[in-house]
Each structure stands twice: as C-alpha cells, then as structure tokens.
N, C-alpha and C positions, 0 to 999 in steps of 0.2 A: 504493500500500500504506500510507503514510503519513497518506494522506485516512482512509484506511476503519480505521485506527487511532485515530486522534480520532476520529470517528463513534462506533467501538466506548467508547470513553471517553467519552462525551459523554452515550451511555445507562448506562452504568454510575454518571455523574451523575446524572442523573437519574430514571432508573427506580427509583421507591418501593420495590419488591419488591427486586431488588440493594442498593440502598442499606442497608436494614433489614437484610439478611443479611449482607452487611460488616461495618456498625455492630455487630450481636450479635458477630461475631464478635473486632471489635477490644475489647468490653466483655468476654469472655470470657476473653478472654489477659489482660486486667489482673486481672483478680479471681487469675486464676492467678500472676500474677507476685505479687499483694500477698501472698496464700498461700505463695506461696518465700520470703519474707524475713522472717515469722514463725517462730522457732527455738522447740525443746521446752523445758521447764523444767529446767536442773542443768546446763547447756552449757557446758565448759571451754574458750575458744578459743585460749589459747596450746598446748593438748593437740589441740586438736581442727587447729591449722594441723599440729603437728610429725607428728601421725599419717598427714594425708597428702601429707606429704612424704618418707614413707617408704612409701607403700602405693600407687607410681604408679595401681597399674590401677584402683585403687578411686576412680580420677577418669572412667573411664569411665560409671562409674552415675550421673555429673552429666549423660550424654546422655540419660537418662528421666527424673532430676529436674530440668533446666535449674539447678543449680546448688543445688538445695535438699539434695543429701546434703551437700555441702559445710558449708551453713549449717546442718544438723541438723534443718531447716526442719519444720512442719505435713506437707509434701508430699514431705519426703525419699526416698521410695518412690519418687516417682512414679507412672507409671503402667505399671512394669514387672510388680507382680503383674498387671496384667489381659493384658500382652501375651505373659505364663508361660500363664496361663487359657486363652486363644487357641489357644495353641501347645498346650496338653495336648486341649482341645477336638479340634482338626486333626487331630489325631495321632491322635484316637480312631476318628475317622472311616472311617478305612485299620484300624481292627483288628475296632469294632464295627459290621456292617451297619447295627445299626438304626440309630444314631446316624446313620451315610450317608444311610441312607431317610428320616431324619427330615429333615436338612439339603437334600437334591436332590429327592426326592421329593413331599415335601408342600408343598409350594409356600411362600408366606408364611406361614403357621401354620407351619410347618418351621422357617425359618427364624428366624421369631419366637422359637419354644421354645427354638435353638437357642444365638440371643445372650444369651435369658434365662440359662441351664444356664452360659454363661460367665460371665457375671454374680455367680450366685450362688457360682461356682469359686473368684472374686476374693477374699472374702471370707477363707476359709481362709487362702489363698497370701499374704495382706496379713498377716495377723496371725501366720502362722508367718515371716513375712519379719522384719514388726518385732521381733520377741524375737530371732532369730538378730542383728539389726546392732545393736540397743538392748546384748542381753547381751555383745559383740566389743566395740564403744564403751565400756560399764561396764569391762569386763578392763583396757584401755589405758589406762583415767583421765580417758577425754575427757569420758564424762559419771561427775558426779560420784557416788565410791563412797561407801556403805551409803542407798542410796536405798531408803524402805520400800518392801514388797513392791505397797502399794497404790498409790505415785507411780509404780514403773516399768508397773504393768498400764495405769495412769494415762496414761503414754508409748506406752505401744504400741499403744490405741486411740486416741491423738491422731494417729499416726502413720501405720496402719493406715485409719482413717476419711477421715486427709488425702485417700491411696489413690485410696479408692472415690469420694470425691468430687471426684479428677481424674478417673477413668471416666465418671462421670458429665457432667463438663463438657465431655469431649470427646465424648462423645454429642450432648448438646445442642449443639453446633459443629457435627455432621454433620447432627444435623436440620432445624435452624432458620436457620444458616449457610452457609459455602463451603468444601470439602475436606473433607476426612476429619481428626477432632479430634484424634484419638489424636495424629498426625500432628504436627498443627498444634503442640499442644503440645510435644512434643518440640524441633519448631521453633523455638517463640519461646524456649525455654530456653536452645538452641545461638546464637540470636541476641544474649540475654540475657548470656552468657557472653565475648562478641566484644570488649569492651573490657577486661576482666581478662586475656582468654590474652594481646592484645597488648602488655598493659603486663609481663607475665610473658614473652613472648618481647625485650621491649628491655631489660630488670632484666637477662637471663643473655645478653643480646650483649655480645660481647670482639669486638673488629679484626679477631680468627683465625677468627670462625663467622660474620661478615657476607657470604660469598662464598656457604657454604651457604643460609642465609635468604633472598639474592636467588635461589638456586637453587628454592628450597622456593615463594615470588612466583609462580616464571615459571610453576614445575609447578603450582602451583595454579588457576591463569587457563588450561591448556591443558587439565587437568582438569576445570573450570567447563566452557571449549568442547565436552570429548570428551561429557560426560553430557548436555550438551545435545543431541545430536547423534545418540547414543544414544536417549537417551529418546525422540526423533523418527523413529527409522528404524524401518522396516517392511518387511516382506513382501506383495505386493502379489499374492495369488489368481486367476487370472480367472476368472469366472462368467457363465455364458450363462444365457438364459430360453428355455423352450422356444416354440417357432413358434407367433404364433395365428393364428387364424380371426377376420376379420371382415369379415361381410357375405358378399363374394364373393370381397375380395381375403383373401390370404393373406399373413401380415404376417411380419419376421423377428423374432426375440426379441431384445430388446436387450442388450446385449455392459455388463458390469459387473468391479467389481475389488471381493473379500473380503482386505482389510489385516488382517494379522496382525502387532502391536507385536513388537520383538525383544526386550523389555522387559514383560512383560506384567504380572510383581510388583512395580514399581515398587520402592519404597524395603523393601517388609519384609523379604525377607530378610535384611539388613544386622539390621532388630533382631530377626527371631527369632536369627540366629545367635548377638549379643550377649547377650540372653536365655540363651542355653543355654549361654554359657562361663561368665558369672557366678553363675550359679544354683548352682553347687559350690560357687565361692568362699564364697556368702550359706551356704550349709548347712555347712558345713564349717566354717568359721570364727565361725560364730556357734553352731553346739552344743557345738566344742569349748571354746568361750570359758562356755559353759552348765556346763561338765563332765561334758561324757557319753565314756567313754571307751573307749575302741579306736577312734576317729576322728582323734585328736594324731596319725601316721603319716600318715595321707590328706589331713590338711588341710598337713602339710609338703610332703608330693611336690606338690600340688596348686600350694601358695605356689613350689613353684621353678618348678614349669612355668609359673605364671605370670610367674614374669620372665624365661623362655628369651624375647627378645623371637623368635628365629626358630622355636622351637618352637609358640607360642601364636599368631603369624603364620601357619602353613602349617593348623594346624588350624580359625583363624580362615576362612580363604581357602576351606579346603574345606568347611568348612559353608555358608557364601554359598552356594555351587553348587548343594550339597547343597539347601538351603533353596527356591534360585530353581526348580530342577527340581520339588519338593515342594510350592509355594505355587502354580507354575502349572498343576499337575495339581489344584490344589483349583478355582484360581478359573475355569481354561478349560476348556470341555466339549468335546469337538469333537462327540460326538453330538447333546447339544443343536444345536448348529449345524447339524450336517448334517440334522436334522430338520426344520428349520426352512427349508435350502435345499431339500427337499426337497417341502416343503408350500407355497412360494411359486411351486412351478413353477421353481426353477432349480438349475442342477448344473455342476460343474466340466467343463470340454470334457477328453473323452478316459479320465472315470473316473466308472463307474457309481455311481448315485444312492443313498444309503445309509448302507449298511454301508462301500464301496468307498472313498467319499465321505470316512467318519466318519476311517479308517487312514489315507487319505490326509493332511487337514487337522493330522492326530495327527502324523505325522510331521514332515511341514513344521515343528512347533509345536515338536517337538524337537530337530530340528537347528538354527534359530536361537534356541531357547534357550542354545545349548552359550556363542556370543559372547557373551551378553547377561553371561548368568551369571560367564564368569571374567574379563571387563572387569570387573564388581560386585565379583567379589572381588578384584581386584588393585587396585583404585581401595582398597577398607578397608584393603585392608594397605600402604600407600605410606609412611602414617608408619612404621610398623615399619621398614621398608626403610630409612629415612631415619634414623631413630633410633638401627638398628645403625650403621647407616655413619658419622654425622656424632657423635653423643649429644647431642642435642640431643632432650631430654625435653618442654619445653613444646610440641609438635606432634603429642605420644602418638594423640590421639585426634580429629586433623585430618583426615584421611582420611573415617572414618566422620562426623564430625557433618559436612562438606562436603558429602559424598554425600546424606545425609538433607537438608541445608538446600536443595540444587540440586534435587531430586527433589521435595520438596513446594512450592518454588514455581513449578514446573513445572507440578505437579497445579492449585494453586491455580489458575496463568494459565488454565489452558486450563479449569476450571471458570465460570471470570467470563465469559470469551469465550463460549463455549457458552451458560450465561445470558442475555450480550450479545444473541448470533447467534439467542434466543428471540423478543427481545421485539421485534428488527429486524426480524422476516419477520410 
C-alpha cells in the first residue's frame, strides 16, 4: 500500500495536467489571503479588537472570511453572501416546480441557468450585507464616525465587490483546479487562523485550565479519527445483472455492490446551518444600528439567545440534521439511479426494477443519513459543550472550523487520487 502511495505521488509529480491544477490552485488561495489582509479605509483597531471581545459569536463569521471580518478586510464578507444565495436558491427548488424543472430536468443548460440565477442572487445579498455590518461597525466606533455618505457607499462596494470576487475565485478553483472552491476557501482561512487561536489559547492558560486543554488535544485527535472514519463509511447495495445469452452458452450476470456514502453532504450542512443562525444577527443588528425601528426588541432577544451558549447549541445541532437531510434530498436522486440500474440491465436481488427499486435505495439513503447527520451535528456543537463546562472561550468555534478543515481535505485527497488513478490506467 505504501509502494502504490508513492506511485500515486510520483504522478501527481509529475503529471503536467495535476501539476497545473494544484499550482492554480495554491496561486489562488494566495491572491485570497493577500485580499484578507487588505483593510477598508477609517478602520479603528483598538475599537475594532474591544468590539470583539465582546461580541464572541461574531468570530464565527471569520469561518467564511478566514479572518478578514476580523481585519475589516477587502473580503470581510466572504463568501457567505453566495452560500445565503445557495441556500435561498435550494430552498426554492422545494417551493417552485419550475425552478426544480429547471435544475433536474434540463440537463446542463439547467443547471447552467441555474448557478447563473445564484450568481446574480449574490449580488443583492453582498451589498445588503455590507450596509447592515458597515452601518453596526459605524454605531460602535470601530469605523470611524461622520464618514460622508459617498466614503461609506464607497465601503460597501469595496466590500460587497471583495464578495463577488471571492465567488468568483472559488469558481475558478472548481474549474481549473482540485475541490470545490467555495470550500477550499473557507479552508485556507481556518488554516490561516491556526497560529492566532493558538497563541490566544496559551495568552488565557492558568495551571487551573491546562487539564481541560489537554482534555480539549485528546478530543480533538479522536475527532480528527471519528470524521475520518465517517467520511469513509458506507453502505454497501448489492446489485445483480440480468442473465445473458451468448452464442449457445448461457452466461450468469455478474454479482456487483451500489455504495451509498453515510455522509453524502459532506461539509455543507455545517455552513448552511451557520448561514442561517447569522443571517439574523447581520439583519438585525445592522438595521437596527441603521435606525429602522421596531426591530431594537428583536435584535435584543436575538443578542441573548445568542449567548444562551446551550440555547444557540441545541438549535445549532438541529439545523445540521435539518440541513444534512435537506442537502441530501437535493444532491441524491434515487430515481435517477434506479433508472439508470435499470437501463444497464441491473437490479437489486429481491426488489422489483423501478419504481420498487427507486423507494427502496430512498430508504436505505434515509436511514443512514439519520448517523451521519447527528454525529455532524454533535461534532459542531463540542465547543459549546466545552465552553459551558470549562469557559474557556478561545475554542468557541473549534468544533465547526475542524469539521470543515477535516472534510475538505478529505474531499481534496480523494480528488488528487482519482486524478492520480486517471492518468495511471
């Protein structure tokens, strides 16, 4: 196994085609990181550290910026408007047929039109984003107040454009590269991040919480293992071919297995969820901070529930589920599939070809989602858990970017390998 490891490494040195699509893709995340360290113009930073140091959750949105809301950055955004766009897209799918018919039915042109419409979704959702966090920053003092009305419109499409121009780069990652970009970026952010949380978890060790921290080590390394492990397990189908003819003998149809991942959403549900707890906060807090009122009410209940850590925990955990069930009814057919075992001449032993086929596959796909899904959500809520128990704050949001860092170099490996396993046959 170790031979056919180098081997596999060996072309991945080699081979022009892999090479080119790493290399874009390691150019790619640096253009992106240079873009995080770029801050907007009137940036207060002793306001802008005290702000969040009092606004824990609002360090979660450094899991779609890799660190650039922190900085105030070009890309402070991230690429959370487009994964809002996504998620309203999805969502439409389940309410308006055509939109359905457009995405599954019409094949590539479908699905083309499809990412277009989110595309162009991004746009709005970017620039109502930036005024609600630009106008919430301006109220606190972080950026500096009486900024004319043309510097702050100024900011918002610097901010806004960052945006689209992370969407963009993470497209061109999926096209021209390895993984999915969206992904990828998020990734290098949380990676990006790895030396600051640790110098931030040794700054706030006392003698009294080093027992917890090697606790927080062990469970993080057996967390590494479990999603590994996870990510890898399957259900395994069997599939017969029916009987041929040939010549005179009469041949049997050979015996196959249809694997079905227990995992089948990989990492998004972790960020649509995240998406849709913050999206209040962003609206909320940033119209109120606008003054639009009869909103001050709903963005205070809103602000306590954000720091019930077990209130905002349990709701976290159930959207996961929520989410995993919902992603894998978007992205698995079983009709498809059954049509297709269908059309190849093969069928599950013991259940008619079909329709029979279609409910069967279906089910299976929903009873091991039920595992997949609240392992997903009880890996993002660990900090929580931990945080009640110990208070130890610097790990708020250890849980989720692990999960996401474990899952997409997962995706990656097994994308190279595949790759690899192309150009070796």
């Amino acid at each position: 196994m170790f031979t056919k490891a180098l081997h596999k490494l060996q072309i991945v040195f080699t081979d022009t085609a892999i090479r080119n699509r790493i290399l874009f893709l390691i150019g790619a995340l640096v253009v992106f990181r240079f873009l995080a360290a770029i801050p907007i113009p009137g940036v207060d930073r002793a306001a802008l550290a005290g702000f969040f140091q009092n606004n824990q959750f609002f360090g979660l949105l450094n899991v779609f910026s890799g660190g650039g809301f922190s900085r105030l950055s070009l890309v402070m955004l991230g690429v959370g408007p487009y994964i809002t766009s996504s998620i309203i897209m999805q969502l439409a799918t389940f309410i308006f047929p055509q939109i359905k018919y457009m995405q599954s039915e019409e094949g590539e042109a479908g699905r083309t039109k499809f990412i277009m419409w989110s595309r162009l979704l991004t746009i709005p959702i970017a620039i109502l984003q930036g005024v609600a966090f630009l106008s919430l920053l301006e109220s606190q003092g972080v950026i500096a107040n009486g900024l004319s009305p043309l510097l702050f419109a100024a900011n918002v499409f610097l901010v806004a454009g960052g945006s689209i121009l992370l969407m963009w780069i993470g497209e061109l990652i999926t096209e021209f590269g390895i993984g999915n970009g969206v992904s990828l970026i998020i990734f290098a952010g949380i990676v990006a991040r790895i030396p600051s949380g640790i110098s931030q978890a040794l700054f706030s060790a006392s003698a009294s919480n080093i027992p917890a921290y090697l606790g927080f080590l062990i469970l993080t390394i057996v967390v590494i293992y479990a999603v590994v492990v996870v990510s890898d397990a399957e259900r395994s189908i069997p599939i017969a071919y029916a009987r041929a003819t040939r010549g005179a003998a009469l041949q049997e149809g050979a015996a196959t297995y249809l694997p079905i991942r227990l995992l089948q959403t990989g990492v998004i549900p972790i960020i649509f969820a995240l998406s849709l707890l913050l999206l209040p906060q962003m609206i909320l807090t940033g119209l109120t901070a606008v003054g639009v009122k009869g909103l001050a009410i709903a963005a205070t209940w809103y602000a306590a529930f954000s720091a019930n850590l077990w209130e905002y925990g349990i709701v976290y955990f159930i959207l996961v589920i929520l989410f995993t069930y919902f992603y894998t009814a978007v992205i698995f057919e079983p009709k498809r599939m059954a049509d297709n075992l269908q059309k190849s001449g093969a069928f599950v032993p013991g259940v008619r070809p079909g329709r029979e086929t279609e409910k069967y596959i279906s089910a299976v796909v929903s009873r091991i989602t039920l595992p997949g899904a609240v392992f997903l959500g009880f890996v993002a809520v660990i900090p929580f858990i931990i945080q009640g128990i110990t208070g130890i704050t610097a790990i708020l949001v250890g849980g989720t970017a692990l999960l996401i860092a474990v899952q997409v170099v997962l995706d990656l490996v097994r994308k190279i390998d595949a790759q690899a396993s192309l150009r070796e046959y």
